[in-house]
N, C-alpha and C positions, 0 to 999 in steps of 0.2 A: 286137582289143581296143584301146581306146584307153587314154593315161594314167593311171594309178587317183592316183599321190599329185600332190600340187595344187601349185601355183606363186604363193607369195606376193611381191609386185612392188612395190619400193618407189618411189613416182611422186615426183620431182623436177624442175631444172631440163633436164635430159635427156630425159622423157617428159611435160613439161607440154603436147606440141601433141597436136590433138587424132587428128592423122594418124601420131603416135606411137605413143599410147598404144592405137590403135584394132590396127593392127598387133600389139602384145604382146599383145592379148586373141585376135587370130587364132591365133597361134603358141602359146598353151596358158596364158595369164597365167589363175590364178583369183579372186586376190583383192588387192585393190590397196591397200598399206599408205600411210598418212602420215604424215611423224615429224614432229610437233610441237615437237620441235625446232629447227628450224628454219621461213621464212615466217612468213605474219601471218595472221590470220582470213581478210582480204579473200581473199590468192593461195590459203591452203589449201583455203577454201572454196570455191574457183573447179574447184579439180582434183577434188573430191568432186563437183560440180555435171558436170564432165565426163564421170567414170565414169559417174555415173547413167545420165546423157544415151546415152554408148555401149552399156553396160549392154539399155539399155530397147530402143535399136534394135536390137541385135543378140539378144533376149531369151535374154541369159547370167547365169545365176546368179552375178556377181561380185559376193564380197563386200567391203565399205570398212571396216580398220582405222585409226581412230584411234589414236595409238603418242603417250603424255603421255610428257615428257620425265622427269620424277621430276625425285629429289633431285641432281642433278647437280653434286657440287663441282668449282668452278674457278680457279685462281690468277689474283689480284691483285697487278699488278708496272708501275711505269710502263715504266724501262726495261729491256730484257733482259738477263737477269744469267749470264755464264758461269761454271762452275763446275766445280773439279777434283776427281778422286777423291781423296776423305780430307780435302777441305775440311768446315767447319762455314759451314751456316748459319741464320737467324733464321726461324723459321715463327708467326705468329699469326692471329685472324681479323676479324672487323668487330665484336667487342666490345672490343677494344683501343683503350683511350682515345687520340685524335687528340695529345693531350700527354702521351702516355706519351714516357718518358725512358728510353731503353733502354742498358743499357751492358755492355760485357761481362763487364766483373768480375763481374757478376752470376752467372757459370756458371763449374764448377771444374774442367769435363771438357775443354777445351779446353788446356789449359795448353803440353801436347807437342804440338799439331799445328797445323795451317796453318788459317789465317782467311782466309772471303772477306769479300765488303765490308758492315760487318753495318749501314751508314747504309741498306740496304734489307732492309727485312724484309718476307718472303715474306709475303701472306696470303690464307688461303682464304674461299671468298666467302660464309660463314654463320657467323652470330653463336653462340657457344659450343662449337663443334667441337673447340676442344683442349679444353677439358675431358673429349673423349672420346676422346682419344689420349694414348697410356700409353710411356713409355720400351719401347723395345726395340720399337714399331709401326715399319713400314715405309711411308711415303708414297710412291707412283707417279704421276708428273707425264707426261703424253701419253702413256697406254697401256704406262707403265712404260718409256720413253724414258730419266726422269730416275729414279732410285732413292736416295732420303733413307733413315736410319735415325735415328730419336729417340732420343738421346743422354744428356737430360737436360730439365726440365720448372719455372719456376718462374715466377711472374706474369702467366701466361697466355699463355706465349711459352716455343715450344719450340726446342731446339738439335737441331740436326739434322745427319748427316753424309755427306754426298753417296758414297754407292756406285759410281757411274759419272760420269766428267765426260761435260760436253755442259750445251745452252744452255736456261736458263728461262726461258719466256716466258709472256706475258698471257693469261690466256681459256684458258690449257690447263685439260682436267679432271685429276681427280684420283682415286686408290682408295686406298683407307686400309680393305686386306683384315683386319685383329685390331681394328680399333677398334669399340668398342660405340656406335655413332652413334643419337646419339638424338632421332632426325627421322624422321616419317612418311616414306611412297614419296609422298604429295601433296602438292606445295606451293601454293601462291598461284595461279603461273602454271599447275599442273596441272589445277586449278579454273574457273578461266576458261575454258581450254581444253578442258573437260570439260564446260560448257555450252554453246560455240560447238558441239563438236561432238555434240552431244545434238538442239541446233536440227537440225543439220543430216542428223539420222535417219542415223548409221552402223551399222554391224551388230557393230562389235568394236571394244571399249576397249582397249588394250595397257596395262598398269602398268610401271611402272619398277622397279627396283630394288626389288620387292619381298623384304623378310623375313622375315614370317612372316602366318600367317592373316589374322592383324589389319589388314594394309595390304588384304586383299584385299574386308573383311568393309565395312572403311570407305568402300573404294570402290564397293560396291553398295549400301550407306547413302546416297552423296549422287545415284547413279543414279537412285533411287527417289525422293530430293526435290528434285531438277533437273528430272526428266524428265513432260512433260505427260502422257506415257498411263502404265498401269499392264501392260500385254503387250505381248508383243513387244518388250523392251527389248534394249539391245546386251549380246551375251557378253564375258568378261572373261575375257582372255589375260595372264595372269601372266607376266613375263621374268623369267627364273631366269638371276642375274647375278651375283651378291655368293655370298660363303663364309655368309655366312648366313642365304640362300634353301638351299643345300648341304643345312644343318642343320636345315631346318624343311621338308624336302619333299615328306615326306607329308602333313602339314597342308596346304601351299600348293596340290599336286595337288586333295583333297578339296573343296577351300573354291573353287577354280578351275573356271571356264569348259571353259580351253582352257590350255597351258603352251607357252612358247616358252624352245628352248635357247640362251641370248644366248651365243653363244661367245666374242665380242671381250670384252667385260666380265669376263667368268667367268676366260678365259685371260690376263688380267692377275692378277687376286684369286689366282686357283691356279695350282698349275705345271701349263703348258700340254702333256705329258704325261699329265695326267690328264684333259683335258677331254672327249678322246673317249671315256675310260671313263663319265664321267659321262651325257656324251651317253647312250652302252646303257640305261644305267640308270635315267635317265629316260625314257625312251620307255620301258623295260618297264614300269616303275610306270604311264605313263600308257593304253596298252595292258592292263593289271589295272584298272585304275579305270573306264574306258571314258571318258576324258578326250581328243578331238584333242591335238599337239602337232608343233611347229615347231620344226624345225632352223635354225639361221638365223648369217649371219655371213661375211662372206670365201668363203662358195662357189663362185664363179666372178670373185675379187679381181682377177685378172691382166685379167680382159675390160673392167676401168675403162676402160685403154688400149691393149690391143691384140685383135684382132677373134675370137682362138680362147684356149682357156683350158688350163693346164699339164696336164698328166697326173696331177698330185699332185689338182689340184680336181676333175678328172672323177673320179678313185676316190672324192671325198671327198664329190660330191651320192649316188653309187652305194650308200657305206657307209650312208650315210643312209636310202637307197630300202630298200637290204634290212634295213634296223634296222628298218622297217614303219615309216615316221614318217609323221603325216600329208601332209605339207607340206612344201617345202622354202624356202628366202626368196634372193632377191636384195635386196642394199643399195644398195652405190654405183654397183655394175655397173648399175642401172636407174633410180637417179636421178641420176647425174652421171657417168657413166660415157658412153664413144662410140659404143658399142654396145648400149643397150638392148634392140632388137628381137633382135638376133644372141644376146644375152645369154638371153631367155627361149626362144627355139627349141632352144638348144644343151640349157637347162637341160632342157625338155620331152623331147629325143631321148636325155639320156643317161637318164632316168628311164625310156621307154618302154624302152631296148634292156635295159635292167634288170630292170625287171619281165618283162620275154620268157627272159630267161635262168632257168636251173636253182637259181640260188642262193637259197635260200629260208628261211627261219629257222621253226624248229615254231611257231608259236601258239599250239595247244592248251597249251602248260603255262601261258597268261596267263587260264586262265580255269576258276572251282573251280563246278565243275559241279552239287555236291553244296549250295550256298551261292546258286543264282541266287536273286532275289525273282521274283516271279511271271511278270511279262515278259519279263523279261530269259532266262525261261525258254522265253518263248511263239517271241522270236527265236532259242534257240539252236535251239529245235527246228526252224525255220523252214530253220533254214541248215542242220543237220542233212539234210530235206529236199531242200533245193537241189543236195546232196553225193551221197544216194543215187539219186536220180533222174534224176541226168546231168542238171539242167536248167540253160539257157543261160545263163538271168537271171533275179533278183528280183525282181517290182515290188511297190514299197510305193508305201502312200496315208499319209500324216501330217501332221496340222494342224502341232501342236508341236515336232515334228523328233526326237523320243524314238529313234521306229521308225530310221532311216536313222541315227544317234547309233549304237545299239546293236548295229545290224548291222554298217554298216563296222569295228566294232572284230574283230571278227571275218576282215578279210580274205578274205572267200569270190573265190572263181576265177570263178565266176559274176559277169557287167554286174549293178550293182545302179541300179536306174532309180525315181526317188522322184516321184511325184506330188505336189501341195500345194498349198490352195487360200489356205495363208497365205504373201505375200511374205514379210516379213521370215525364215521358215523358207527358203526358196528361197532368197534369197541367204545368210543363214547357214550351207548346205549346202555350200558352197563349200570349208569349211575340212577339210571331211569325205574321210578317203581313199575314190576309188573310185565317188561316190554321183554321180550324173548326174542332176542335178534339171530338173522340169519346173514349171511353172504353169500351173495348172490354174482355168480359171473356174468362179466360186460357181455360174454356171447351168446348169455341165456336175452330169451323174447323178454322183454318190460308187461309184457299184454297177456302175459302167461303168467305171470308170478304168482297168482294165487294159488295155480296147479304145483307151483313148487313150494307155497308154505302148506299146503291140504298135505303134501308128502314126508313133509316133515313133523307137520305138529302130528300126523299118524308114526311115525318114527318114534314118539318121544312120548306117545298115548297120552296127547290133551284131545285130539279129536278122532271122532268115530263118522265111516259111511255115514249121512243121513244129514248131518249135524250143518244148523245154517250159522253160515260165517257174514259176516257184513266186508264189503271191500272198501277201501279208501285208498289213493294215490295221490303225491303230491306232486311236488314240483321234481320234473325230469332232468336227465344229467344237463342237457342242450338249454337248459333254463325255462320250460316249455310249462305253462300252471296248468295242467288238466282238470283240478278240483274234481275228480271223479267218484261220486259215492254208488254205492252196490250190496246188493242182497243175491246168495245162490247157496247149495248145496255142495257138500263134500262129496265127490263121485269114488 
């Protein structure tokens, strides 16, 4: 059996040649993220142009995330300002009039304690932000490097009292976990960069910092009036990152594509104790929903710089494997990391020896059997099927990607092998645990396709002469619902 969960690969200055990146897709890479975060249209659009390109020769179902930077707050500071623990200092943001006259008698909570230099006041880079920040909030400056506590609150300038000393500098970001921020997950530049990559036909949108349904509802609003065609549009992967994605995450799940677990963001906003619990608990929600979802973050962090990864990251892609998550992600390890190719091979073998092993998690209680809707019902019996009849593999036929959607969630032990006569389903398959997609031409027979995945999964030795496959087909290009299930032999 080959790898069932998938390997999301974040392409950088590390994997931008072409002889890179061609290599990670040999070694098990599935789908190849770009943070828009960084780069410009021209360079991002060159590495989306590259996939393709490898993609199409090598005919691999790789899919292309677009990953919009969101709302990302960042400190505004000429010079860098050192700072000790139990110091106060000045935090405002770019509504702060350029002649504001700042002084300190202004604030009465400083009286007994140490002042740093308050001719520089800190400030964050979006217009009205403290008025969403409340005495007793917590600011976290680089990943929670620097830790402020607000103090006190007057004229649009907050006192703030440094937790830890260490050095504040320019361009860091910023979380501010209790503050009720009241700014979409899209900005300006999320926009732009949400057309450039729309041009540029990717198969997944990543959001930022989403909070609640509403960021998700609005980003497939401007999909729909961006985007030149009406099907086939990209799926929309929600990053669950803020404490209040936390608190709205059955909504966010429902209204969501696909869910990614942002661990770096999350494990600032919460104590990093809890983020693995979280982690569980998202993947079971999205596992009951039949939702994909990515694990993502620091997975194989040590492999930035050095060629093999601690023992503490290989338990930590492993926990993941068995938590059934669809997908697992590298960041910097594959975009600015030394090891990119080593990074994705190590990731693929510790997921294979994983899934080979005994440890295994029930599934059946993520799925209320008494509650399918129709189909949903049509798959479970299908897989039912697959389970009593000792058969080797599934093959599905689906335009839409419903079929392979609802199976995978499922986890069957059976190769599950997807035909499709629509690309954009083909590469969107990608994100799918488990689903080995093929593409299928519009002039090949529909009523044949099993004879064309029996010839393939024998191409790629998942199956042998003899070996029984379970058939399912879904809904046809003409819109036609067959619900066709079937049992036969490999000839």
């Amino acid at each position: 059996m080959q790898k069932r969960t998938k390997i999301v690969a974040t392409i950088g200055p590390a994997s931008s040649s072409e002889e890179t990146l061609s290599q990670m897709l040999d070694q098990g890479m599935n789908l190849a993220r770009i943070n828009f975060s960084h780069g410009t249209h021209e360079s991002n659009g060159a590495l989306i142009d590259m996939v393709k390109k490898l993609r199409e020769e090598k005919a691999l179902p790789v899919g292309i995330v677009a990953d919009l930077q969101g709302p990302r707050v960042r400190i505004i500071l000429g010079d860098e300002l050192d700072v000790k623990e139990g110091e106060h200092i000045a935090v405002s943001d770019l509504s702060l009039s350029p002649n504001f006259q700042f002084s300190i008698l202004n604030f009465q909570s400083i009286s007994n304690d140490k002042i740093s230099n308050f001719n520089n006041i800190i400030k964050l880079d979006k217009k009205n932000i403290i008025e969403c920040i409340e005495v007793g909030n917590e600011i976290l400056i680089e990943d929670g490097k620097i830790k402020l506590k607000v103090t006190e609150k007057k004229d649009n300038v907050l006192l703030a009292k440094a937790l830890v000393s260490g050095t504040i500098k320019n361009h860091k970001g910023v979380n501010i976990p209790d503050a009720k921020l009241n700014f979409g997950a899209l900005t300006e530049k999320d926009l732009e960069d949400l057309e450039f990559a729309l041009s540029k036909d990717v198969d997944f949108v990543a959001i930022s910092f989403v909070g609640g349904k509403d960021d998700i509802l609005a980003l497939k609003e401007k999909i729909k009036n961006l985007s030149e065609k009406e099907t086939d549009l990209p799926k929309i992967i929600s990053k669950v990152e803020r404490k209040k994605a936390l608190e709205n995450i059955d909504e966010i799940v429902e209204t969501s594509d696909a869910i990614m677990v942002a661990r770096g963001d999350l494990g600032i906003e919460m104590p990093e104790s809890k983020v693995v619990i979280y982690q569980k608990e998202i993947i079971e929600k999205c596992l009951a929903s039949n939702k994909p979802v990515i694990v993502a973050t620091q997975m194989l962090e040590s492999m930035i710089e050095n060629p093999l990864p601690t023992r503490a990251e290989v338990s930590d892609v492993s926990n993941a494997v068995i938590d059934h998550t669809d997908c697992v992600m590298l960041s910097g390890e594959s975009a600015n990391g030394k090891y990119p190719v080593e990074a994705v091979r190590i990731m693929a073998q510790i997921i294979k020896d994983t899934e080979d092993s005994p440890f295994d998690d029930n599934l059946k209680k993520f799925f209320d059997h008494e509650n399918l809707e129709e189909y949903r019902a049509v798959i479970d019996s299908a897989h039912e099927l697959a389970k009593s009849s000792q058969a080797r593999a599934i093959f599905m036929f689906s335009f839409s990607g419903a079929t392979p959607l609802f199976m995978s969630q499922h986890r069957p032990k059976q190769e599950m092998l997807l035909a499709t006569q629509n690309q954009k389903t083909f590469y969107q398959s990608s994100i799918l645990w488990g689903v080995e997609a093929f593409l299928i031409s519009k002039d090949n027979d529909i009523d044949d396709f099993a004879t064309f995945l029996s010839q393939k999964g024998a191409e790629k030795q998942l199956l042998e002469k003899g070996d029984k496959v379970v058939l399912i087909m879904g809904k046809l290009p003409d819109g036609r619902k067959m619900r066709l299930i079937g049992i036969e032999e490999v000839k």
